[in-house]
Backbone bond lengths (Angstrom), bond angles and torsions (degrees), N, CA, C in turn:
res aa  C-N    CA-C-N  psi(-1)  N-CA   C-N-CA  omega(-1)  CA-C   N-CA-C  phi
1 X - - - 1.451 - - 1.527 108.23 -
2 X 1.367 132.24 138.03 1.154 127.71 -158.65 1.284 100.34 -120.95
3 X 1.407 138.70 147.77 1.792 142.95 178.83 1.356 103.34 -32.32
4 X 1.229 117.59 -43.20 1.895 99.46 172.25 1.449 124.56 -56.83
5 X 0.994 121.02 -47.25 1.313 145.56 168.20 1.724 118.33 -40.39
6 X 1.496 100.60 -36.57 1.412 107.73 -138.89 1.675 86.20 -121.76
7 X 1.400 120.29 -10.40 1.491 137.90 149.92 1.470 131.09 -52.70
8 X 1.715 97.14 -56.94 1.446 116.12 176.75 1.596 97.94 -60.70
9 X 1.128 117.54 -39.56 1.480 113.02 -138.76 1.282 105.51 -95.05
10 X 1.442 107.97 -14.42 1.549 110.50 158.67 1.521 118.67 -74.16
11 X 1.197 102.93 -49.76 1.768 117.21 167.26 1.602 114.18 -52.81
12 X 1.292 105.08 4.94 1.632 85.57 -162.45 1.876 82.11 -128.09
13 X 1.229 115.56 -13.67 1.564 115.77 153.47 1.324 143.13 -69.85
14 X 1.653 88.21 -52.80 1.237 107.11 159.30 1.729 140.05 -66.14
15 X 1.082 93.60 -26.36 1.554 109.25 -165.78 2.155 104.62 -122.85
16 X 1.455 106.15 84.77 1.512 95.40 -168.01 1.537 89.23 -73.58
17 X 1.274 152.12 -19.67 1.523 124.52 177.16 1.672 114.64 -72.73
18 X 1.292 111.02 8.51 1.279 96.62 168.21 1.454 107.12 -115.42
19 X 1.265 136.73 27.28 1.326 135.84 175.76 1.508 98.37 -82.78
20 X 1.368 111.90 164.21 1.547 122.97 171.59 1.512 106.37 -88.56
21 X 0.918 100.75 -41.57 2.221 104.85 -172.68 1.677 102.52 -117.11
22 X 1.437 119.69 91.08 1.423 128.18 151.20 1.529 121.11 -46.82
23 X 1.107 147.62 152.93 1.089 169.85 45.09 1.304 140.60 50.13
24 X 1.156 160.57 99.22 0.994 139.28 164.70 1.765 113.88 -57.71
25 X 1.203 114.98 -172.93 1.922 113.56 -168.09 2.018 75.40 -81.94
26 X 2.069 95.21 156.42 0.865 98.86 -177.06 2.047 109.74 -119.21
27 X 1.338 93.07 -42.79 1.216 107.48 -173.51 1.796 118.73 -53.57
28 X 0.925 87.35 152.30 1.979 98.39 -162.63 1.570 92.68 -163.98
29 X 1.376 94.54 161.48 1.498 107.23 -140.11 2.246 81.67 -111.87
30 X 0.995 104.07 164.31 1.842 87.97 -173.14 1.426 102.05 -73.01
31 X 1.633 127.81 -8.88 1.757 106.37 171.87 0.956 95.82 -86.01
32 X 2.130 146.72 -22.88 1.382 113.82 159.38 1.330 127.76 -72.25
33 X 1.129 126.75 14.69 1.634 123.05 -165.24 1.601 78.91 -114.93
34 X 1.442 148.52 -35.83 1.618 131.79 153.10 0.766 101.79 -30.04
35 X 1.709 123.22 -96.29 1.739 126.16 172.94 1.053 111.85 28.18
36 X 1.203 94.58 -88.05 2.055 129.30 -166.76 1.158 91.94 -53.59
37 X 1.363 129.88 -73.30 1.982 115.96 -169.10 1.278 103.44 -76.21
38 X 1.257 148.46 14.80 1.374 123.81 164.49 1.502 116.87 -111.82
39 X 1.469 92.88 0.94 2.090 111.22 170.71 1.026 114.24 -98.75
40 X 1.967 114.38 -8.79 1.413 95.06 165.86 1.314 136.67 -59.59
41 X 1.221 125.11 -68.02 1.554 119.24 157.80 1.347 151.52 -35.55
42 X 1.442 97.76 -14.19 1.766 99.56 175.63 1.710 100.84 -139.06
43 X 0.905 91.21 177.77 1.611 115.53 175.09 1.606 127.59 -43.12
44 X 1.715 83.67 -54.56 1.673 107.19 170.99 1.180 111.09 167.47
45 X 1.616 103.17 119.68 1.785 145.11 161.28 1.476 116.63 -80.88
46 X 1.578 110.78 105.77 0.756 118.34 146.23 1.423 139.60 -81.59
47 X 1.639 140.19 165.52 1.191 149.16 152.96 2.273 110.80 -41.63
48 X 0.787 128.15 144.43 1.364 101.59 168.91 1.336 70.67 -172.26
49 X 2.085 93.58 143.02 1.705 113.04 177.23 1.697 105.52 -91.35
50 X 1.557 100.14 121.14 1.337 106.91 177.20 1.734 107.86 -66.51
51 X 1.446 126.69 1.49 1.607 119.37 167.69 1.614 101.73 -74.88
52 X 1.562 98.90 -71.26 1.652 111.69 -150.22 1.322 107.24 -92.64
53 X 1.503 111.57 -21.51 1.930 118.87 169.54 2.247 98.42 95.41
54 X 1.832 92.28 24.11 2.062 69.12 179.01 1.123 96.66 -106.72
55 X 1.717 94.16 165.53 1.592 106.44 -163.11 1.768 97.38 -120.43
56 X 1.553 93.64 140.00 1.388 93.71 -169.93 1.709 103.04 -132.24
57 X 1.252 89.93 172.95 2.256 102.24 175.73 1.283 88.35 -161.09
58 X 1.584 117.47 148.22 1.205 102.97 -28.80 1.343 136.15 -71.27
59 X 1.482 123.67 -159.91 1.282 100.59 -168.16 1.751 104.92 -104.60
60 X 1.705 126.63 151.12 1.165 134.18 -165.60 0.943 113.20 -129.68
61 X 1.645 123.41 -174.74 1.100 127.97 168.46 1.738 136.42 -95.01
62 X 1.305 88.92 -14.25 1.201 107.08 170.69 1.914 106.64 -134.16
63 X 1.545 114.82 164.63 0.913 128.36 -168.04 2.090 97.54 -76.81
64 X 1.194 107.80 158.73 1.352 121.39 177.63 1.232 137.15 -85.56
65 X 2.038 95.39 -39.06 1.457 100.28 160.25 1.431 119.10 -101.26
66 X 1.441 107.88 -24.97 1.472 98.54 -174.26 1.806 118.18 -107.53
67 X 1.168 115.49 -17.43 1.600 136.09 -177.76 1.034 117.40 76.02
68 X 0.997 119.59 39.14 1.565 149.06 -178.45 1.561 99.38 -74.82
69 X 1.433 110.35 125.83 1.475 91.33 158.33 1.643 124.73 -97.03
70 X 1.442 118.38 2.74 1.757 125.30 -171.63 1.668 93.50 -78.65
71 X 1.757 117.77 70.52 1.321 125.11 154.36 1.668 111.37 -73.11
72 X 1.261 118.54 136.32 1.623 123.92 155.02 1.059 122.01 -147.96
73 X 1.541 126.20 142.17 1.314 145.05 -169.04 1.407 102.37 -71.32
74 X 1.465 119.02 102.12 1.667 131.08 167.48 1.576 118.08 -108.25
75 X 1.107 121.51 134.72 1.789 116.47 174.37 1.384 88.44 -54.54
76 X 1.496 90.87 159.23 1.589 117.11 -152.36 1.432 96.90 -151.81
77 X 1.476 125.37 122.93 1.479 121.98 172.94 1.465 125.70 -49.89
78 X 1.283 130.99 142.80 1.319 121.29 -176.27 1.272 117.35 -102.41
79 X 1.299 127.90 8.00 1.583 118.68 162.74 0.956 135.00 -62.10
80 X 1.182 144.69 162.26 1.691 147.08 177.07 1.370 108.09 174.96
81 X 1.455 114.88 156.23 1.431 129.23 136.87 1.402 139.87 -72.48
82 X 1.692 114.14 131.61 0.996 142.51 -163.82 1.679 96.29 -55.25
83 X 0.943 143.78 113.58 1.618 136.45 171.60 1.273 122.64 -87.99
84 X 1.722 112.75 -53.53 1.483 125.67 163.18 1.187 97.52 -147.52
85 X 1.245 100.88 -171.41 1.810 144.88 -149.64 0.977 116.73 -172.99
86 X 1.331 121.00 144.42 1.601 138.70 -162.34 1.671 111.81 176.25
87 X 1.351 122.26 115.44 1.475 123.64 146.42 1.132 111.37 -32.07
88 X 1.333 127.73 162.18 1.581 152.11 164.84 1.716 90.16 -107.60
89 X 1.259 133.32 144.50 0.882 120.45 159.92 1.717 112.65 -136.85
90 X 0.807 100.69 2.39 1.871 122.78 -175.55 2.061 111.99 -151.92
91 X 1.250 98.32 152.75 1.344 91.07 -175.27 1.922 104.88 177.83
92 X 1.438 113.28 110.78 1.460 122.53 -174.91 0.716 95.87 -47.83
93 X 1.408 163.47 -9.80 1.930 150.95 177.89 1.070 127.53 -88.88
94 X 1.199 130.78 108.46 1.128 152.71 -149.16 1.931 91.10 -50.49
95 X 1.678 110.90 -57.37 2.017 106.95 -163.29 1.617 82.82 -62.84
96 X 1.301 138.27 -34.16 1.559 113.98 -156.81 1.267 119.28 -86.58
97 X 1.686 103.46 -30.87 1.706 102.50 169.81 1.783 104.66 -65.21
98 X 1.586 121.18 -32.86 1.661 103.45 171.12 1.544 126.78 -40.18
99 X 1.626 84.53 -43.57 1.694 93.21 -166.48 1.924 102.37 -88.18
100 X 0.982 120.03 -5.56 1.496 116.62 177.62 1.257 99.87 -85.73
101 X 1.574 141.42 -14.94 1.372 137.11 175.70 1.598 101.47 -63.79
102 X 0.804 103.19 -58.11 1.851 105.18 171.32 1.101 113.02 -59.58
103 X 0.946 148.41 -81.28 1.494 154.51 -148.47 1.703 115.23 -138.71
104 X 0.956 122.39 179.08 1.610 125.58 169.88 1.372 97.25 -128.44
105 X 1.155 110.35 141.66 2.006 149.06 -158.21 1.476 115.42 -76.27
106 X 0.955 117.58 85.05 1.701 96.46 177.76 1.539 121.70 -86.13
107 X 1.727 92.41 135.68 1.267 87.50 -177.72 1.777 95.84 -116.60
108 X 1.418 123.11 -163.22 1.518 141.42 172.93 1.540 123.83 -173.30
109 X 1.434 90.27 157.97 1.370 75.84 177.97 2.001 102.42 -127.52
110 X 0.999 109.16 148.65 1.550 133.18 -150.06 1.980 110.77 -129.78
111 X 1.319 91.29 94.02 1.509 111.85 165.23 1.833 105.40 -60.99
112 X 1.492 92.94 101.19 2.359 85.64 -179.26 1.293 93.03 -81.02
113 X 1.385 112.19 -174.85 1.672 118.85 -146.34 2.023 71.12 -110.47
114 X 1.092 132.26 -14.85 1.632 142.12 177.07 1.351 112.42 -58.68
115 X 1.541 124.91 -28.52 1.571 142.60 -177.57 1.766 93.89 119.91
116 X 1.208 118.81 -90.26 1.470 123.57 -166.73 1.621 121.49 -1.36
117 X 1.054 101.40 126.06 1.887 80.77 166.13 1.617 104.45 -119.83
118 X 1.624 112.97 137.53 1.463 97.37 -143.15 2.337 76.46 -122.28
119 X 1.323 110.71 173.74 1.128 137.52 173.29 1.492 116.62 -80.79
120 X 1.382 163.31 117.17 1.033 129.66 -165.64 1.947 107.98 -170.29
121 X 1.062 104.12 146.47 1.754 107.55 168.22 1.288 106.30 -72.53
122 X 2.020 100.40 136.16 0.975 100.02 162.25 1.876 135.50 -123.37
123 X 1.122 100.65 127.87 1.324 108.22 -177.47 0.828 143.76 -71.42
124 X 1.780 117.26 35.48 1.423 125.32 -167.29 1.743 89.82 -173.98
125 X 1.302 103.28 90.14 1.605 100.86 174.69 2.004 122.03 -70.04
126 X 1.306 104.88 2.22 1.343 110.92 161.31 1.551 124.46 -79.97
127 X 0.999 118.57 -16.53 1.315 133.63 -165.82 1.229 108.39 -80.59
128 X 2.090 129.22 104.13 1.006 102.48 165.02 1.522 122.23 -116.73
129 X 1.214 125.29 -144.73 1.619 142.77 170.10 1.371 103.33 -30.37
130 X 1.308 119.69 131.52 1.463 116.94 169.39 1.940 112.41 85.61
131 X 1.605 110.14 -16.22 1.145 92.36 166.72 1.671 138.45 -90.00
132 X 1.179 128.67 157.96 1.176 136.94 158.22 1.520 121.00 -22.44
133 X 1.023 145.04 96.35 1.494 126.93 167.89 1.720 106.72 -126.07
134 X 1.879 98.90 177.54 1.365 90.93 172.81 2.151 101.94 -134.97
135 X 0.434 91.84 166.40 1.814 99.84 -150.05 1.517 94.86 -115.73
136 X 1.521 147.03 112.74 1.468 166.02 131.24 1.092 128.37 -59.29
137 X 1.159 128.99 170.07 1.754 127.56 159.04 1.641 97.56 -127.93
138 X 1.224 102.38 161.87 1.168 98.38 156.02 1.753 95.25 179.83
139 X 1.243 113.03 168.68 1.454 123.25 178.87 1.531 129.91 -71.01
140 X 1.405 93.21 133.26 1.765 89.73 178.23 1.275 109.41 -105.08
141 X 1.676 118.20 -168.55 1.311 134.76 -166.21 1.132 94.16 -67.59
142 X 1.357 138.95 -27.66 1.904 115.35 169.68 1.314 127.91 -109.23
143 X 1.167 105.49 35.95 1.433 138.86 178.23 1.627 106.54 70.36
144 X 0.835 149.33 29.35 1.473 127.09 -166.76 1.802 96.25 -125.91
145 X 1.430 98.14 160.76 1.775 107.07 174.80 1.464 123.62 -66.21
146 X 1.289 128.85 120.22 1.056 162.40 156.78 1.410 113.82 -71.55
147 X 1.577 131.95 111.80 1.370 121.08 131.17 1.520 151.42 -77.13
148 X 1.083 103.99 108.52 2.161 104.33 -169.31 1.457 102.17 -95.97
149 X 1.240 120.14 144.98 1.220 147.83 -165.02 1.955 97.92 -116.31
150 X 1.215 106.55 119.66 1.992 114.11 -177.58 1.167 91.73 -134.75
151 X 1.641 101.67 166.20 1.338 113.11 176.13 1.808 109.31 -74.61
152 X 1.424 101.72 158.36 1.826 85.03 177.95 1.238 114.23 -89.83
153 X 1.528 118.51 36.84 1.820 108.66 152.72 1.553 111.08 -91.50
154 X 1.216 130.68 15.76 1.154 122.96 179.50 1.451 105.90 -109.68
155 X 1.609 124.21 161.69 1.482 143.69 -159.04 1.587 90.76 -104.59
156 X 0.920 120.38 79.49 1.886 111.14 -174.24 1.550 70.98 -90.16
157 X 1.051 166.77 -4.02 1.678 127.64 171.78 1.463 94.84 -87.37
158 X 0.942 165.35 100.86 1.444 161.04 -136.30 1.763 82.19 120.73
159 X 1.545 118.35 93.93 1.732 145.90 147.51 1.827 98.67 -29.48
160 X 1.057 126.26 -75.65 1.623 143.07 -177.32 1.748 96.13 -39.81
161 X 1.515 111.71 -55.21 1.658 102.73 -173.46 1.460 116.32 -67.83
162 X 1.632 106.33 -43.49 1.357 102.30 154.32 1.145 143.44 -27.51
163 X 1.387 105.60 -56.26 1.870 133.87 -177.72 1.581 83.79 -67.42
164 X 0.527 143.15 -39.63 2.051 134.25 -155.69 1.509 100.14 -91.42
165 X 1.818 129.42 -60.20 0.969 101.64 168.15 1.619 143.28 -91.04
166 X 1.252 103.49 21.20 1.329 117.97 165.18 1.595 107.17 -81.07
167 X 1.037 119.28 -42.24 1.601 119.72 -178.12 1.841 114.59 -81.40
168 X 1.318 121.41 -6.26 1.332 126.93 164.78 1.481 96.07 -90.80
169 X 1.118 163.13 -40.61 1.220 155.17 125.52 1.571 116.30 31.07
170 X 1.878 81.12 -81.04 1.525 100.73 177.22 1.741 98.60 118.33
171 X 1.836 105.19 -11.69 1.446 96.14 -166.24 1.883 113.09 -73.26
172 X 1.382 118.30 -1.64 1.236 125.07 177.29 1.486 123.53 -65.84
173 X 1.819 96.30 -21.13 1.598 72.15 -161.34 1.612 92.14 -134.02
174 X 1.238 144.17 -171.97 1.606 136.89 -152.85 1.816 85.97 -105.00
175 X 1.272 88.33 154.29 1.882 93.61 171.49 1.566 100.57 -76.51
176 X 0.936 111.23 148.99 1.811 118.45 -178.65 1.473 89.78 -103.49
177 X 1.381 90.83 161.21 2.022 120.66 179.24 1.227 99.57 -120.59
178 X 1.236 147.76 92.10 1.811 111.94 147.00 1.626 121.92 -37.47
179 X 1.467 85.36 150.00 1.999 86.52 -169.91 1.423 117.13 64.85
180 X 1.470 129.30 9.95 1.438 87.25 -151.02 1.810 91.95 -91.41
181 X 1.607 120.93 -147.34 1.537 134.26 -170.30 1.543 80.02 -75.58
């Protein structure tokens, strides 16, 4: 590797706005990296205390209502109400400030009909306060679990509908740079 090489490649560590392919945030703590493998297969895994049966997000080490520690990842219904809404309009991360050049991000947050009220993208910028939705995980461009918030006419148990509106998102794939390292 020659000093040119070995230039970029510091710059391209150091400096994530000069990378070509951003990221979404990656780091997760090892009860989110559970999360992540126990959302692979379904729709959406929750935490739930094998004493008292409550279901919680995020996910812990001990139970919430009872302090139980016999937590396990069970499918978990995805309905809820819409609570709020809010644009993103700024954001220290390099993929979200890409995608805030275009547009601003909606996110919400979503009371599931499960108890939890969870944080989440939303995938339907029509959708407001008071509506119906149903709430998924699924993987982003740096592999880790994601919750999206849809209206509830969609089949989110159907993997393929998932895959479709996760990728209108944009969260599938890295923000591109022209030029960049």
């Amino acid at each position: 590797m020659n000093i040119k090489e070995k230039m970029q490649r510091r710059l391209k560590l150091n400096r994530p706005s000069l990378r070509a392919r951003a990221r979404p945030p990656k780091q997760r703590t090892p009860l989110g990296q559970q999360f992540t493998a126990a959302n692979l297969p379904s729709a959406l895994s929750m935490q739930t205390c094998s004493d008292c049966g409550h279901v919680q997000y995020p996910p812990t080490e001990l139970c919430g209502a009872c302090l139980a520690d016999g937590l396990i990842f069970n499918d978990t219904p995805v309905d809820g109400l819409l609570l709020q809404r809010t644009d993103l309009h700024h954001s220290l991360w390099e993929f979200f400030k890409r995608h805030l050049r275009r547009a601003s991000w909606p996110i919400a947050s979503v009371k599931l009909d499960a108890g939890p009220t969870v944080f989440c993208h939303l995938g339907d910028r029509r959708l407001t306060t008071g509506n119906r939705v149903q709430v998924f995980s699924h993987t982003d461009a740096s592999q880790s679990m994601v919750l999206i918030a849809v209206g509830a006419e969609h089949d989110v148990g159907a993997r393929e509908v998932r895959r479709q509106l996760t990728e209108q998102l944009g969260l599938t794939q890295p923000a591109l740079r022209q030029g960049g390292i």
